[in-house]
C-alpha positions as CSV (number, residue, x, y, z in Angstrom):
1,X,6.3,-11.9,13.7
2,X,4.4,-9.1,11.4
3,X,3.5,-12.3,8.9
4,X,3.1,-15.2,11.2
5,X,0.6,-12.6,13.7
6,X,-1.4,-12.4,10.1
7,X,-1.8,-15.8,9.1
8,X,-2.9,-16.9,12.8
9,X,-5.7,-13.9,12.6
10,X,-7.0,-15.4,9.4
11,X,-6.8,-19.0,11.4
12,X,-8.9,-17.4,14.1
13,X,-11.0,-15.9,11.6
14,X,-12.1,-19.2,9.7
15,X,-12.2,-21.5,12.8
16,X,-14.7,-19.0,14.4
17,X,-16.3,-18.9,10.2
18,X,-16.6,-22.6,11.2
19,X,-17.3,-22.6,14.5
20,X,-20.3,-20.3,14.8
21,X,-21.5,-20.6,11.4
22,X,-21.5,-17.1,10.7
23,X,-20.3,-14.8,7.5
24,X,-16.9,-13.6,7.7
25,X,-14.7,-12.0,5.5
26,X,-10.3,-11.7,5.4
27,X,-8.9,-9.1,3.2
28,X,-5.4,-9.1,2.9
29,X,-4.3,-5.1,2.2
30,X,-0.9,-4.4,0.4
31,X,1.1,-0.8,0.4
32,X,-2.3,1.2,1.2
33,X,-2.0,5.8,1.5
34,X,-3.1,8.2,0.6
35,X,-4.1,11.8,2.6
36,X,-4.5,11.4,6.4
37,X,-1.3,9.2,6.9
38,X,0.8,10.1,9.7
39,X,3.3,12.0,8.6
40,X,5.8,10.0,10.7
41,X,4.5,6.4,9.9
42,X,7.3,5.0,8.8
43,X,5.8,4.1,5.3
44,X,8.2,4.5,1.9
45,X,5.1,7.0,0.5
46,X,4.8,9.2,3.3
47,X,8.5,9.4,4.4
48,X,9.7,10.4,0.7
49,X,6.8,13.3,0.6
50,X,7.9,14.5,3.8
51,X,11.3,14.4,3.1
52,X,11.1,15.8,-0.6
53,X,8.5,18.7,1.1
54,X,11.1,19.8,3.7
55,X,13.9,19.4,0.9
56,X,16.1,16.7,2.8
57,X,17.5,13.7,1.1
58,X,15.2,11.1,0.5
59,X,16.3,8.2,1.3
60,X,16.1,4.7,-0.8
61,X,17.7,1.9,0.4
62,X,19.6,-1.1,-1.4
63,X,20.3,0.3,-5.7
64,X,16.5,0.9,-5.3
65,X,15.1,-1.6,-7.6
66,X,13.1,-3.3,-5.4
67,X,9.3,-2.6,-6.3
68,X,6.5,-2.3,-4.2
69,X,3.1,-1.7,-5.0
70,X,0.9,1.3,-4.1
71,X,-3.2,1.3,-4.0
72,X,-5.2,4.1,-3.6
73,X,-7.2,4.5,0.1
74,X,-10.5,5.2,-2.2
75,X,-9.6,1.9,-4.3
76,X,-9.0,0.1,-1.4
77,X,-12.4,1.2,0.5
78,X,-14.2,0.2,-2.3
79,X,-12.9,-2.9,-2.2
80,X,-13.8,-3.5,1.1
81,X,-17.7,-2.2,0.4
82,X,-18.3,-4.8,-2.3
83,X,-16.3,-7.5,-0.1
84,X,-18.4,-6.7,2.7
85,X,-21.7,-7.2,0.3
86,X,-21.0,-10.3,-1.7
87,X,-22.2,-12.9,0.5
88,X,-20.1,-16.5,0.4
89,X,-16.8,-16.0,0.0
90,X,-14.9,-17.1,3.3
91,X,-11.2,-17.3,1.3
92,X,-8.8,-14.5,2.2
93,X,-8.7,-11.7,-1.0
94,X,-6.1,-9.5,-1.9
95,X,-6.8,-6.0,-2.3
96,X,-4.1,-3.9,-3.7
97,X,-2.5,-2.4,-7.0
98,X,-0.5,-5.1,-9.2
99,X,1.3,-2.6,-10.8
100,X,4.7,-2.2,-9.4
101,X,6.9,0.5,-9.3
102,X,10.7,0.6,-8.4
103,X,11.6,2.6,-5.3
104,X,14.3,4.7,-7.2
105,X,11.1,5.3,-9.7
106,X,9.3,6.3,-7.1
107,X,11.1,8.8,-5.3
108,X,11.9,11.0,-8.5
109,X,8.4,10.8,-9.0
110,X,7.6,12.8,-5.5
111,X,10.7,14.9,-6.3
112,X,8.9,16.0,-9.6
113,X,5.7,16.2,-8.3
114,X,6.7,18.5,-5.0
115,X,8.7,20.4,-7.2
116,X,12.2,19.8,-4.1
117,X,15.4,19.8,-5.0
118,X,15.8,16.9,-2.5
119,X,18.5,14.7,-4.1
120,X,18.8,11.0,-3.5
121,X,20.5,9.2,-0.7
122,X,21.3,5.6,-0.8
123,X,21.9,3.3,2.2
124,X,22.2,-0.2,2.8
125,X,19.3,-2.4,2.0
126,X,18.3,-4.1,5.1
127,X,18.8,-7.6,5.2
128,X,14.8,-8.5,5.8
129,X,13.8,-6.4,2.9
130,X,11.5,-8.2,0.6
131,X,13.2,-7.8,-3.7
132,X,9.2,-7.4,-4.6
133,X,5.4,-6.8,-3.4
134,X,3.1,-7.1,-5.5
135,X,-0.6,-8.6,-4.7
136,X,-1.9,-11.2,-7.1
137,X,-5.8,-10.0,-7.2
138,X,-7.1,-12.1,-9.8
139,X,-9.9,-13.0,-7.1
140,X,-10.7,-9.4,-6.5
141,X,-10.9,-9.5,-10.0
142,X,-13.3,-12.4,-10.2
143,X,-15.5,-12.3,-7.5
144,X,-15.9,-8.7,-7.1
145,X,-15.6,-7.5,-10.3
146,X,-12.8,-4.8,-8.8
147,X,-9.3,-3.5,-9.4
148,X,-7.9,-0.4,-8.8
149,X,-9.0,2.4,-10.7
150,X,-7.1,5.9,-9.7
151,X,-3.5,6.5,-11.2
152,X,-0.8,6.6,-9.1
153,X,0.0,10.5,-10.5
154,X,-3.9,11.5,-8.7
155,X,-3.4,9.2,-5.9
156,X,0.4,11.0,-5.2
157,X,-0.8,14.7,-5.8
158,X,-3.4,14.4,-3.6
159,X,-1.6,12.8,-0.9
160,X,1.0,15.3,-1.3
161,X,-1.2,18.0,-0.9
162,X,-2.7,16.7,2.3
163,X,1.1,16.8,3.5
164,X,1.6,20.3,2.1
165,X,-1.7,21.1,4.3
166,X,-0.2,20.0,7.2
167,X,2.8,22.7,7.2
């Protein structure tokens, strides 16, 4: 439902684009955070800070090898500003970081960041779960002249500390 309800927004999107004759613009976000996430959100990022913050187990699913990629809330805002501002482009763009990183990667990185002694616990990979995300933003590339700029060891301290902040 999550991907079909997309696609028929960016349907809507172009028809009216067509319809009215009027500048629009469709930016497809992947694996956004950063600080100011709901702590309870359901997202891989914020549930393994606040699980590695209260010392639980963090949880990873499947052997943990399926990658995802992360981008920056600043990156992605400035993506968004020079979207907004480059005038003729009506095809969706992706905005994101292409630069994955394994789930089992990541939680050991938010264990070693927090400084927990939250050990990992391994369930059962649900059956929907996707192997890989990554966004392919050679557009954003292209026709905005952007890519993701902060490193994933900023983007996580800062979002950690928000988190510690909220204690």
């Amino acid at each position: 439902v999550y991907d079909e309800a997309k696609r028929y927004m960016e349907s809507i999107t172009m028809a009216y684009h067509t319809f009215h004759h009027v500048e629009t613009r469709i930016i497809r976000i992947f694996n956004t955070y950063g600080p100011k996430m709901s702590a309870n959100d359901g997202r891989v990022v914020s549930n393994f800070i606040v699980q590695a913050l209260q010392g639980d187990p963090i949880t990873v699913y499947g052997d943990g090898t399926q990658t995802r990629s992360f981008c920056y809330v600043d990156d992605l805002i400035d993506g968004f500003i020079k979207l907004f501002f480059k005038e003729g482009i009506t095809e969706p763009i992706n905005l994101g970081n292409p630069e994955p990183i394994n789930m089992l990667e990541l939680a050991n990185e938010v264990i070693e960041l927090t400084g927990s002694k939250s050990k990992i616990e391994m369930k059962e990979l649900p059956g929907d779960d996707p192997r890989q995300r990554e966004p392919k933003i050679e557009k954003a590339r292209t026709l905005l002249n952007w890519t993701p700029i902060t490193s994933r060891t900023d983007e996580l301290i800062k979002t950690i500390e928000f988190f510690k902040s909220l204690e």
